[in-house]
C-alpha positions in Angstrom: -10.3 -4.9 14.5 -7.7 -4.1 17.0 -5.7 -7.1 19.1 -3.0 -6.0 21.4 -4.6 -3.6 23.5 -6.1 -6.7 25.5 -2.9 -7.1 26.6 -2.3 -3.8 28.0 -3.5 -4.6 32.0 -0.3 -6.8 32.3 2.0 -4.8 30.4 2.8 -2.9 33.2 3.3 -5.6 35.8 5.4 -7.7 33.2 7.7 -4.8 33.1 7.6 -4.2 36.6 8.5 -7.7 37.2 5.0 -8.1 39.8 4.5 -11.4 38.3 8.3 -13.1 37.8 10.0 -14.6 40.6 9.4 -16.1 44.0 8.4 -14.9 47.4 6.2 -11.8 45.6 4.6 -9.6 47.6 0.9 -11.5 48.7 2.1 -14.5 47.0 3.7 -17.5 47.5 6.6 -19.2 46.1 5.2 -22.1 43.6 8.0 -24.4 45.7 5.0 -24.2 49.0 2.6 -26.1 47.1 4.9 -29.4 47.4 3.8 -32.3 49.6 5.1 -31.4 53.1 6.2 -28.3 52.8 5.6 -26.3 55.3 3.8 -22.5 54.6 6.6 -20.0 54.1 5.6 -16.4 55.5 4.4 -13.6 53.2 5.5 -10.3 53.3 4.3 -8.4 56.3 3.5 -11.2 58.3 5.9 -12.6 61.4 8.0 -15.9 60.8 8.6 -18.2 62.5 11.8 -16.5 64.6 9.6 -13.4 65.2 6.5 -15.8 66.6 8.9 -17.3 69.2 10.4 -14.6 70.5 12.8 -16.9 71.5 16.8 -17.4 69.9 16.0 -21.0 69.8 13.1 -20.8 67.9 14.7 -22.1 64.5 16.2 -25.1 66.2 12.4 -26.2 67.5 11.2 -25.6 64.1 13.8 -28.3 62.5 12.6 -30.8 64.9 9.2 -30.9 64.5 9.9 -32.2 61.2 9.9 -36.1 61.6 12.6 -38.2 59.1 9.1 -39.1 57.0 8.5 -35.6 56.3 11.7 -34.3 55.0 11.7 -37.7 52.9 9.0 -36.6 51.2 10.0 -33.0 50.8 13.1 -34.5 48.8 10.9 -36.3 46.9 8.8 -34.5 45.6 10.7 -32.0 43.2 10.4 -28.9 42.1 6.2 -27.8 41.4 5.6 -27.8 37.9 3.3 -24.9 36.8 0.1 -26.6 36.7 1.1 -27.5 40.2 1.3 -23.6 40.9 -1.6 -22.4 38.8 0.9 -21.1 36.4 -0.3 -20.2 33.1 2.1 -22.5 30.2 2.8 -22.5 26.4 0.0 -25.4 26.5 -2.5 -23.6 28.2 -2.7 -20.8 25.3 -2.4 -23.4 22.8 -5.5 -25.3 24.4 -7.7 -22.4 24.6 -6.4 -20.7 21.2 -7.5 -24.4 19.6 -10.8 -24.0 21.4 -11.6 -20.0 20.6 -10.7 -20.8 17.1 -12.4 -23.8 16.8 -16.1 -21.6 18.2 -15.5 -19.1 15.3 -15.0 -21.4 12.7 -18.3 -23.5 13.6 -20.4 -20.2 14.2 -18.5 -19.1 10.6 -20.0 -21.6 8.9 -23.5 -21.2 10.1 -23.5 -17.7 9.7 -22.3 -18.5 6.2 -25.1 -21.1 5.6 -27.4 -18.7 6.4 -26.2 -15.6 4.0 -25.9 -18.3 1.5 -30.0 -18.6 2.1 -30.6 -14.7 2.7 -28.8 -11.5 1.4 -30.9 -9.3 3.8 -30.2 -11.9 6.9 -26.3 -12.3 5.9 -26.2 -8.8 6.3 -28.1 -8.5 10.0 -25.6 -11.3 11.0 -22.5 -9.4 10.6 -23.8 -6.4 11.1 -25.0 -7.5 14.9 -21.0 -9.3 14.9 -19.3 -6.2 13.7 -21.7 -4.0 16.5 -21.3 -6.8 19.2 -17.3 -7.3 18.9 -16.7 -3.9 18.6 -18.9 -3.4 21.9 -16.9 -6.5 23.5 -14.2 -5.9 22.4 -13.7 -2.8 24.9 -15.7 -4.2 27.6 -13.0 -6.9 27.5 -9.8 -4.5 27.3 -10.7 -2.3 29.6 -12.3 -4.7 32.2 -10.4 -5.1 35.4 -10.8 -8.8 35.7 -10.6 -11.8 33.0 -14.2 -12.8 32.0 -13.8 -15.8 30.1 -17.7 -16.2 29.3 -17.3 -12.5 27.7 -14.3 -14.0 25.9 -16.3 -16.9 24.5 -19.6 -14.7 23.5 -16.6 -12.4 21.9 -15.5 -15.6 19.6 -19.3 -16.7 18.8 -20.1 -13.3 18.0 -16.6 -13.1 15.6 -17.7 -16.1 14.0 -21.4 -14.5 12.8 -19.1 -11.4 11.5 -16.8 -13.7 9.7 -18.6 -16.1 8.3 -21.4 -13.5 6.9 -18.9 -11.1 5.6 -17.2 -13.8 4.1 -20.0 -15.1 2.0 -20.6 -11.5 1.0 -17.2 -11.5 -0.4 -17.2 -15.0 -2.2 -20.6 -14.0 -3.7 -19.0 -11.0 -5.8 -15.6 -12.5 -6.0 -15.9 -15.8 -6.2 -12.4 -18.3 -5.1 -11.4 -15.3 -3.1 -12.1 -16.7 0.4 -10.1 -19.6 0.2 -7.8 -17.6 -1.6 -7.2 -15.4 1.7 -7.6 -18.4 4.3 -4.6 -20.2 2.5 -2.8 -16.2 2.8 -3.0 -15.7 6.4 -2.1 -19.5 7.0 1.1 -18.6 5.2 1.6 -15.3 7.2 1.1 -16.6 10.5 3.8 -19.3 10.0 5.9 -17.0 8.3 5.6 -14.0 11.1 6.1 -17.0 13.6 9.2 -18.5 12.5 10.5 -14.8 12.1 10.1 -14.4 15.3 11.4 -17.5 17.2 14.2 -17.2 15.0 15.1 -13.5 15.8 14.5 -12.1 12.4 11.5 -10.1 13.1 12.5 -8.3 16.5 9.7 -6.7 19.0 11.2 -4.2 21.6 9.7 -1.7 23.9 10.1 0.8 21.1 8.1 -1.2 18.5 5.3 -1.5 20.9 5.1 2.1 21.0 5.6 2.5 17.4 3.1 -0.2 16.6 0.3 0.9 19.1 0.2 4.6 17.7 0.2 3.3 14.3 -2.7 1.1 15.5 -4.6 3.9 17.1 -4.3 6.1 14.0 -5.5 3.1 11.5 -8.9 2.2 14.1 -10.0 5.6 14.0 -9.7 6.0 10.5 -11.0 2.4 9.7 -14.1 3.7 12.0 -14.6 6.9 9.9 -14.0 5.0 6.9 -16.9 2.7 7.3 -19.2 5.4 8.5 -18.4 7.2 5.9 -18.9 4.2 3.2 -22.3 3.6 4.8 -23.7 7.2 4.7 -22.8 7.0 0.9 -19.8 9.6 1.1 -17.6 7.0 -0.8 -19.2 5.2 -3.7 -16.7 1.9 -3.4 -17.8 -0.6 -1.0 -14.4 -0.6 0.1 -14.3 2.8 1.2 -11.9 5.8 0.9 -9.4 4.7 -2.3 -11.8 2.0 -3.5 -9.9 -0.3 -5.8 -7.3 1.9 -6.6 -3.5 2.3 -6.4 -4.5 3.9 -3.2 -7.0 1.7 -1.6 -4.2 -1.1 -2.4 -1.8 0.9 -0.8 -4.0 1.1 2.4 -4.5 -3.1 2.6 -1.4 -3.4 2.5 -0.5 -0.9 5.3 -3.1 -2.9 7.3 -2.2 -6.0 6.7 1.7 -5.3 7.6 -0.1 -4.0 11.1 -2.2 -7.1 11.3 1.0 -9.2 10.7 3.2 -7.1 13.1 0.6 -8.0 15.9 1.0 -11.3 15.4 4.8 -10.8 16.2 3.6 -8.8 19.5 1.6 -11.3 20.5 4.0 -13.9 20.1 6.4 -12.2 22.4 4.0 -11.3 25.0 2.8 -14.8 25.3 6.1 -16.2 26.2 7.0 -13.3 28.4 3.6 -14.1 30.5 4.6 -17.9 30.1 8.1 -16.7 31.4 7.0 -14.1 34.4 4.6 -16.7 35.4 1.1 -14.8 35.3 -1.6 -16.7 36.4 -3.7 -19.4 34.5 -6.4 -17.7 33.6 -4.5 -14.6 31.9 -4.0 -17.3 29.0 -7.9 -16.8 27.7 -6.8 -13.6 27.5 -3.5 -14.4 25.5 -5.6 -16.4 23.3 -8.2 -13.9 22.8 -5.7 -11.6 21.8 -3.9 -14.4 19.1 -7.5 -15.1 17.9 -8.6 -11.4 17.1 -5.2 -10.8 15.8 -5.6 -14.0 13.0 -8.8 -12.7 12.1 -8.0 -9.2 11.5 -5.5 -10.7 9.8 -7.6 -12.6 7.4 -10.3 -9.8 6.8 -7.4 -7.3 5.7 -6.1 -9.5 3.0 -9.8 -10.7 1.9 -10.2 -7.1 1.5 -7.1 -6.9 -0.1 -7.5 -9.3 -3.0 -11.2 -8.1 -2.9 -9.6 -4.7 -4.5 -7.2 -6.7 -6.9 -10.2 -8.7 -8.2 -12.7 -5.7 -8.6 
């Protein structure tokens, strides 16, 4: 399971600096959306000099304005961001919480219902692996933010986690709270290693890190094609329980945790830049598939200590 590439359409404008600033090109500065402010001209388009025609033209404009009006233009501030239909830190937060919230509750039933069923447990994730692999692209590669698609992308998370997780407490049992409780303790860790400047993410990492990603989905793909065809004879696929197959988890889970760190950053440089509202369900999207990938990597990984 894959996270940062949902990021990818806004990578580009981030760097370009489309987003960041005032006065952008077809947009206008959050300061027009205060009580009594008058429109400011976009690019391309004739102020108020040029509608004139006339050297006196800025002289006419300042006295149209009445006493009242630039009273209240004084006070009323700067526009906060939610003023501006800026996305903010609480916005992701918010919709994280929510996301989060749909896969654990859609978890649990799936896990109710593998409890009841081997042969249904199995359909369930099997139609959540299938549909957020399918989603999962449609999403990334979709021009503009569909936050139903994001929300049938969590439910459909939630059937893959919660039946593959009862799959994996049935032959190992204590070994799902075991990895709950692990990637808790990683994604506080990777945070606070990040806002503190320990763990650094640079242009350079990104490259590093979505290369490396590339290479581990395709062979995570093969892998599990390969386990179901009965090439390897471990359910965990290619090095089963081995030296090796440990060796692999932990590769894995060191990308998982490393996305976190990506994610992290990219949020607060959208927060930063000012992107719009609605790019954080994307930003929580991306955290959410990140914490789960997160959490399957190390259930696989104690899965192979155990076996």
């Amino acid at each position: 399971m894959a996270s940062n590439p949902v990021f990818n359409r806004f990578e580009k404008d981030l760097s370009e600096g489309r987003y960041a600033g005032f006065g952008q090109r077809g947009q206008q500065s959050p300061q027009d959306d205060r009580p009594g402010m008058p429109a400011q001209p976009q690019w391309g388009q004739p102020g108020p000099q040029q509608q004139t025609g006339t050297a006196g033209a800025w002289g006419a404009g300042q006295q149209q304005l009445s006493n009242e009006q630039l009273e209240q233009m004084y006070s009323a501030g700067t526009a906060t961001p939610q003023q501006t239909g800026r996305m903010t830190l609480d916005d992701v937060v918010m919709k994280t919480l929510g996301l989060f919230a749909l896969v654990v509750v859609v978890g649990a039933g799936a896990w109710a219902v593998a409890a009841q069923s081997q042969s249904a447990g199995t359909g369930l994730w099997g139609v959540g692996l299938v549909g957020t692999l399918v989603l999962g692209l449609v999403i990334a590669f979709k021009k503009t933010i569909s936050v139903p698609l994001i929300v049938l992308y969590a439910a459909l998370e939630g059937l893959f986690v919660g039946a593959i997780s009862q799959a994996f407490e049935s032959a190992w049992p204590g070994v799902v709270p075991q990895a709950v409780v692990a990637t808790a303790c990683v994604f506080a860790g990777m945070f606070a290693g990040w806002k503190f400047g320990i763990i650094k993410v640079t242009e350079r990492s990104r490259r590093i890190f979505g290369f490396a990603l590339i290479g581990y989905v395709l062979f995570a793909l093969v892998n599990l094609v390969l386990t179901m065809v009965g090439v390897f004879p471990s359910p965990f696929g290619a090095g089963g329980s081995g030296w090796l197959g440990i060796g692999i988890s932990i590769f894995a889970i060191g990308l998982a945790s490393y996305s976190l760190a990506i994610d992290f950053d990219t949020i607060d440089r959208g927060v930063q830049a000012g992107l719009p509202e609605k790019y954080s369900w994307l930003m929580a999207h991306g955290l959410i598939v990140s914490v789960v990938w997160l959490y399957l990597e190390i259930l696989r990984l104690l899965a192979r200590l155990r076996d």
